[in-house]
C-alpha positions in Angstrom: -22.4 21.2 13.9 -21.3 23.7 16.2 -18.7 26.4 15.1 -15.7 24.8 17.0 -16.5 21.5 14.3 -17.2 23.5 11.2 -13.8 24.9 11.8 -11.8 22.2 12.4 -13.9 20.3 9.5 -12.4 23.4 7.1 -9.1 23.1 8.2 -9.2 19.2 7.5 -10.8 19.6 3.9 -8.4 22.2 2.9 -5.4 20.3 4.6 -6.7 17.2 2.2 -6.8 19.6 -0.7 -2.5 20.6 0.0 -2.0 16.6 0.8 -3.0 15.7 -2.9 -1.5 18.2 -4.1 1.6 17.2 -2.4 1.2 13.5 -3.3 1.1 14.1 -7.0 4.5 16.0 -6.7 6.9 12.9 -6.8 4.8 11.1 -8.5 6.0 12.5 -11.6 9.5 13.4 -11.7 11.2 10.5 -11.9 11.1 10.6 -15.6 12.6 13.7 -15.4 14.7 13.1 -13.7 16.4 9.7 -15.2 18.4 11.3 -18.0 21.1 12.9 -15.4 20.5 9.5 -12.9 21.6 7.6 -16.1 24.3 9.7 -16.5 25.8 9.8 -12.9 25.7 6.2 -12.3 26.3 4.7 -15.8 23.4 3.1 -15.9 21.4 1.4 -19.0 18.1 2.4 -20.3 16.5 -1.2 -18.9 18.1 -0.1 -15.1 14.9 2.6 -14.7 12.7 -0.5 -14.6 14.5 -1.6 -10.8 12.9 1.5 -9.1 9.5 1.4 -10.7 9.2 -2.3 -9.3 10.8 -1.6 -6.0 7.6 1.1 -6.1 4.6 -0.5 -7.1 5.8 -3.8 -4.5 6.0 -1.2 -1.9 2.7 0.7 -3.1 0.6 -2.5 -3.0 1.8 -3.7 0.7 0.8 -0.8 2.0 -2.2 -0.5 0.3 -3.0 -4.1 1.6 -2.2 -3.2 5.4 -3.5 0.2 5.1 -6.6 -0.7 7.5 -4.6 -2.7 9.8 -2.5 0.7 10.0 -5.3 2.9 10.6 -7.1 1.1 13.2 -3.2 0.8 15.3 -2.4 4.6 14.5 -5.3 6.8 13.7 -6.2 8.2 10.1 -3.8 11.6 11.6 -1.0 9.1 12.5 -0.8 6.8 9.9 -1.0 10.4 7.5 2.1 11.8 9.5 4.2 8.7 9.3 3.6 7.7 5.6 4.1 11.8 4.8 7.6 11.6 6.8 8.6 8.3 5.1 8.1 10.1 1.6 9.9 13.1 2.8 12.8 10.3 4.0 12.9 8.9 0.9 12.8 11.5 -0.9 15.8 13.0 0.9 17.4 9.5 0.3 17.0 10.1 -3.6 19.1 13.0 -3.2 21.6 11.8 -1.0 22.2 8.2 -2.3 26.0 7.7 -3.4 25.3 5.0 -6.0 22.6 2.8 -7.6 22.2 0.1 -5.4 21.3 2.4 -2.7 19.3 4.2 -5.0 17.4 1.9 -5.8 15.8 0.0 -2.7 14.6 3.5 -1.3 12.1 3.2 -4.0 10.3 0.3 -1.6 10.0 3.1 1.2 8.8 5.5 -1.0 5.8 3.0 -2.6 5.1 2.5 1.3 4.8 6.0 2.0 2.9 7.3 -1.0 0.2 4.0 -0.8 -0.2 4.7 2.2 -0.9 8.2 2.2 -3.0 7.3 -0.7 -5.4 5.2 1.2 -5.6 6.9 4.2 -6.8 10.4 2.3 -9.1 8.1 0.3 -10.5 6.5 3.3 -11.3 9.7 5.3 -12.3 11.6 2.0 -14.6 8.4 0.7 -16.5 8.7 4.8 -16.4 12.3 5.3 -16.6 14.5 2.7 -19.2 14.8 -0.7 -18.8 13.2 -3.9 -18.0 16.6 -5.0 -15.2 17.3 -3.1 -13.7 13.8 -3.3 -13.5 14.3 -7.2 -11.7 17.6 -6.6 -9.3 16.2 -4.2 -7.7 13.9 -7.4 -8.1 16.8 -9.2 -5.5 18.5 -7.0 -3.4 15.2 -7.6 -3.3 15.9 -11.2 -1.9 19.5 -10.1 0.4 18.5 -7.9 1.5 15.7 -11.3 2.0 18.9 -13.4 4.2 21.2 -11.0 6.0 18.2 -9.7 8.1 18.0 -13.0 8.6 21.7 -12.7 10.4 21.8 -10.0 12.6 18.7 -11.1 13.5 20.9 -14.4 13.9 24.1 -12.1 16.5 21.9 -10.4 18.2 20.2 -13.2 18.2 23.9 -15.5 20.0 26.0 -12.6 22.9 23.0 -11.5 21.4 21.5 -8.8 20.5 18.6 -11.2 18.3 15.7 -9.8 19.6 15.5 -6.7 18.4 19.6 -5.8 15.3 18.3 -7.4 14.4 15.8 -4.6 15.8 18.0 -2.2 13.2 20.3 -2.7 10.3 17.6 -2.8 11.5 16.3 0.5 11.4 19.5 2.2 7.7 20.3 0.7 6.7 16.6 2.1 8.1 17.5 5.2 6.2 20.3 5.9 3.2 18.1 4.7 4.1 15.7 7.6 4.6 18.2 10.5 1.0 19.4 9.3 -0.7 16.2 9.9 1.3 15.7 13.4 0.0 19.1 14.3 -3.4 17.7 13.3 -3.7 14.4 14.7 -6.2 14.5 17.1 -8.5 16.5 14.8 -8.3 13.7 11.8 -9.8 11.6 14.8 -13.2 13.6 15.2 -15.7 12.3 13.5 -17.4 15.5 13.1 -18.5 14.8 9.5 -20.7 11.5 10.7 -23.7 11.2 11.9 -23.8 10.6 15.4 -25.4 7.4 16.3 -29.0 6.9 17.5 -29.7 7.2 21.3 -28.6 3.6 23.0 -26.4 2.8 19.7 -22.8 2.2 19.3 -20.6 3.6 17.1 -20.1 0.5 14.8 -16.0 -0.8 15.0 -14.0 -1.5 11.4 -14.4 -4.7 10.5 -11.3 -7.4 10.8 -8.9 -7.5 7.7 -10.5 -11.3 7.3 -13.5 -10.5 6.8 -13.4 -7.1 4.5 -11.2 -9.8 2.2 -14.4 -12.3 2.5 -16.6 -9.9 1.1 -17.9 -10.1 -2.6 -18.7 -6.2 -2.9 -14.9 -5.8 -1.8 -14.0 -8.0 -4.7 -16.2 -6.3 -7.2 -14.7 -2.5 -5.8 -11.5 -4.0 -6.2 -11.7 -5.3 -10.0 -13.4 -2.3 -10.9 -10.3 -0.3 -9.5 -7.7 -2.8 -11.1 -9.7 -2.6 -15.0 -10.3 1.3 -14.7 -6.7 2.0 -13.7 -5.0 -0.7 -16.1 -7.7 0.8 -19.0 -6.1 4.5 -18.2 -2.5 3.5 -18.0 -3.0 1.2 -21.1 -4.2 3.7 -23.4 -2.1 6.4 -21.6 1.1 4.9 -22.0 0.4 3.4 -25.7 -1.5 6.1 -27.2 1.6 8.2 -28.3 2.8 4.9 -30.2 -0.2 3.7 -31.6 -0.6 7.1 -33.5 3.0 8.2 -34.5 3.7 4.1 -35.6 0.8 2.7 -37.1 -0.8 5.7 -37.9 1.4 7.8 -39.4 0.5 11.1 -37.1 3.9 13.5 -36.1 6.0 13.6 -33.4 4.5 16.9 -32.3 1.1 15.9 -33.2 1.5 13.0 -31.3 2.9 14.5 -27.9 0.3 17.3 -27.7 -2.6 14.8 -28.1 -1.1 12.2 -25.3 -1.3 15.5 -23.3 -4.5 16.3 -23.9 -5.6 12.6 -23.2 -4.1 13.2 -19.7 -5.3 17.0 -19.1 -8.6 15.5 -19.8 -8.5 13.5 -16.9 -8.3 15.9 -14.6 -10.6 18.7 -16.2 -13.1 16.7 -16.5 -12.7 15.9 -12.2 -13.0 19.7 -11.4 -16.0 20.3 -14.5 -17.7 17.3 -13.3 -17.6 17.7 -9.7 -20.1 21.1 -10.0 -22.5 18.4 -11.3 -21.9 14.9 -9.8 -24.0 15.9 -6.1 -26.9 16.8 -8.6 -26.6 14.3 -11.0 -25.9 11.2 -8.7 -22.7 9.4 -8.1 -24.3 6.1 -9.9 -25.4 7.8 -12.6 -22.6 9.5 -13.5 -20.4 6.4 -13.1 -22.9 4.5 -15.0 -22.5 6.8 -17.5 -19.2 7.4 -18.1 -18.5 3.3 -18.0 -20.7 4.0 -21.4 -19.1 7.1 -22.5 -15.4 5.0 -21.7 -16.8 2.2 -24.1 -17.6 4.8 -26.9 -14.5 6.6 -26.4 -12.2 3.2 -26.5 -14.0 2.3 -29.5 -13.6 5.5 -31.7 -10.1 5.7 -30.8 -9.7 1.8 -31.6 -11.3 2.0 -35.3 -10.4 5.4 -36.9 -7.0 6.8 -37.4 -8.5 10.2 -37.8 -10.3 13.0 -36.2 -13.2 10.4 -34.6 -10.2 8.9 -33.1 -8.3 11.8 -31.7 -11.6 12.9 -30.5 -12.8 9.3 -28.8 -9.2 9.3 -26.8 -10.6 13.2 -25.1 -13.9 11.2 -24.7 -12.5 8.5 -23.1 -10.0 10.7 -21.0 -13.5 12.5 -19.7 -15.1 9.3 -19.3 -12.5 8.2 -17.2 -12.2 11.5 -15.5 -14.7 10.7 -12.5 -14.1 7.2 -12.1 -11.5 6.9 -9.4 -12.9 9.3 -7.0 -16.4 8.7 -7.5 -15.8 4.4 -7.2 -14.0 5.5 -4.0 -16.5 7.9 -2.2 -19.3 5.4 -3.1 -17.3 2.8 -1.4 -18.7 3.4 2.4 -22.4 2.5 0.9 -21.3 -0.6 -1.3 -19.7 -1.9 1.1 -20.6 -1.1 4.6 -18.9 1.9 6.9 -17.1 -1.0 8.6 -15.3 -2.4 6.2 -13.6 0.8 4.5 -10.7 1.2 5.8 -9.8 -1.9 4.8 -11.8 -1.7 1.7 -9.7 1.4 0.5 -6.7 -0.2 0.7 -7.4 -3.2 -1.2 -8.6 -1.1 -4.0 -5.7 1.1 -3.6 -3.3 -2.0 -4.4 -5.9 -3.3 -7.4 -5.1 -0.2 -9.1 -1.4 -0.4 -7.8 -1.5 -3.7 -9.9 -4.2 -2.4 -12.8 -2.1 0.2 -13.9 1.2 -1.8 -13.6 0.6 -5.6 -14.8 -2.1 -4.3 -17.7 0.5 -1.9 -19.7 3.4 -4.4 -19.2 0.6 -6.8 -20.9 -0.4 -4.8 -23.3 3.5 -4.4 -24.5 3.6 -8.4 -24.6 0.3 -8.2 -27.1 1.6 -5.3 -29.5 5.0 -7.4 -30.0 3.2 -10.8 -31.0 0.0 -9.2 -32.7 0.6 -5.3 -33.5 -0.2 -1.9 -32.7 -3.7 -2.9 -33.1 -3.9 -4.8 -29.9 -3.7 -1.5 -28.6 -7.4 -0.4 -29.3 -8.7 -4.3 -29.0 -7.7 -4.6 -25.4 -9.0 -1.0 -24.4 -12.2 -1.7 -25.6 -12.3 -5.3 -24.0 -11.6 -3.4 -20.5 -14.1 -0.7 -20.9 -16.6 -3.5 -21.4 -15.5 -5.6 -17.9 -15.5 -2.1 -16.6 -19.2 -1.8 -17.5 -19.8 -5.3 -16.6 -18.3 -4.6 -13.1 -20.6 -1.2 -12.4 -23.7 -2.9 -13.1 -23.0 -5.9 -11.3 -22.1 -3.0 -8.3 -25.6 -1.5 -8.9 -27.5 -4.4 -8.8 -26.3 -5.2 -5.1 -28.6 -3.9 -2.4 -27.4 -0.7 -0.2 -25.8 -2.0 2.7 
């Protein structure tokens, strides 16, 4: 690689380092800031549920047309326009005059950020190490945490949620003009291997057949049973322990935290190890660790159980990223961008439909479906990685 490639291949890594950064921002504020939406519009509790869907509908069609995007637009393209439509939304959160035009700009903003999503995924998954992919989602867990920040910033001084978005939008902004100004360069290949004297560069395959393909399938129910195992236990945790098992509000709160720090410590901890240890074995390994951690958190209402959901948090830690870099040699350098994007809506619907689930099986059984149904998922998950291994390289 001559220097004029090593540079623009650094300028690309640590552009994909700000873009997760930046995609975690909005992906967490909303929470934050529904108490002064609420307020504004009059709106019940049950009204916060009309955004989230509008969200995830938009998240999954883009995930699902992600490769048809990329092969009309470029990787650089379809970056810049999803980045602007997040920015747009974003600015439409904070100028919307009532609900009901609050509340389909969610469907714009699911485009966007899916979209985004897989197209950093795809590039990252056929350009860049293991290492540095699990780093990247790493950064999304940073930009999860400062995201909030600014939305209490906002709220704390007067500006209230609607300075809150304000600001977002102008960050994504910049985010998009960066990735117009880099077009051309996300359209190098300068991280692949150039073909063999004679050869042709092999062209993406059609969205048909990528959706024909049974290591496609198996990617994509991995994705939808880690994701729907992470939200599960992420969003039912704090119940299971202050309910059923007596622990304290504060007690509580600090250890759902820790469940979802652990997430992303263990990405940067385990991305100094995963070139050296092997992508498959570390997944294979924490699909174990997962299944240990899910069932110590399951049976004991004490310290093995507080300590199995940190275990399971780790375990979980490198699954996303590392499933999605080894996605080019499960399923073939053809079918990725299309690949990406299905697995980008499984988990879309994973971390979605499974929760929601989970709610139905705690009201007709008990906290204790809780812990049943997280270790039932850490067991398909295993069952899906080994199936995974067992096919040959393509």
């Amino acid at each position: 690689m001559d220097a004029v490639s090593r540079r623009s291949s650094t300028l690309l890594l640590i552009l994909a380092y700000a873009a997760f950064v930046s995609l975690g921002l909005p992906d967490t504020v909303f929470g934050v800031a529904w108490p002064s939406l609420r307020r504004e519009f009059g709106l019940s509790q049950s009204s916060m549920g009309a955004v989230l869907a509008t969200g995830v509908c938009g998240y999954f069609l883009s995930g699902l047309l992600a490769g048809v995007m990329m092969r009309k637009l470029g990787v650089g393209g379809l970056l810049a326009l999803s980045s602007a439509a997040v920015a747009l939304a974003l600015a439409g959160y904070s100028l919307a005059p009532s609900w009901t035009a609050f509340v389909p700009i969610g469907f714009v903003m699911g485009l966007g950020s899916g979209a985004i999503d897989s197209g950093l995924n795809g590039y990252a998954a056929r350009h860049f190490s293991v290492r540095h992919v699990n780093w990247l989602h790493a950064c999304w867990g940073v930009g999860a945490s400062i995201g909030p920040l600014i939305m209490t910033a906002a709220i704390a001084t007067g500006h209230q949620y609607r300075g809150g978005y304000g600001a977002l939008a102008l960050l994504l902004g910049a985010m998009a003009t960066a990735f117009l100004l880099t077009a051309r360069a996300w359209a190098t290949p300068s991280f692949e291997p150039a073909p063999a004297a004679g050869e042709a560069r092999p062209e993406d395959a059609s969205f048909g057949t990528a959706l024909a393909s049974s290591r496609v399938w198996l990617q994509m129910l991995a994705f939808f049973v880690y994701t729907g195992l992470e939200a599960s236990v992420g969003q039912w945790c704090f119940s299971l322990m202050r309910e059923a098992r007596g622990v304290g509000v504060e007690a509580a709160g600090s250890w759902t935290s820790a469940y979802w720090a652990s997430l992303t410590l263990g990405r940067i901890l385990l991305g100094f190890v995963v070139d050296r240890f092997g992508p498959d074995r570390l997944l294979r390994a924490a699909t174990f660790g997962a299944a240990l951690g899910a069932t110590l958190f399951a049976v004991s209402s004490g310290v093995l159980g507080r300590a199995g959901l940190l275990l399971l948090g780790m375990s979980l830690a490198p699954m996303y990223p590392t499933l999605m870099a080894r996605t080019p040699g499960r399923v073939g350098q053809q079918l990725v961008h299309h690949a990406v994007g299905f697995q980008v809506s499984a988990a879309t619907l994973g971390s979605s439909l499974l929760p929601a689930l989970l709610g139905l099986l705690v009201a007709e059984t008990g906290y204790t479906a809780i812990g049943a149904l997280a270790v039932g998922l850490s067991l398909i998950l295993i069952a899906a990685h080994e199936a995974l291994l067992r096919l040959k390289p393509t």
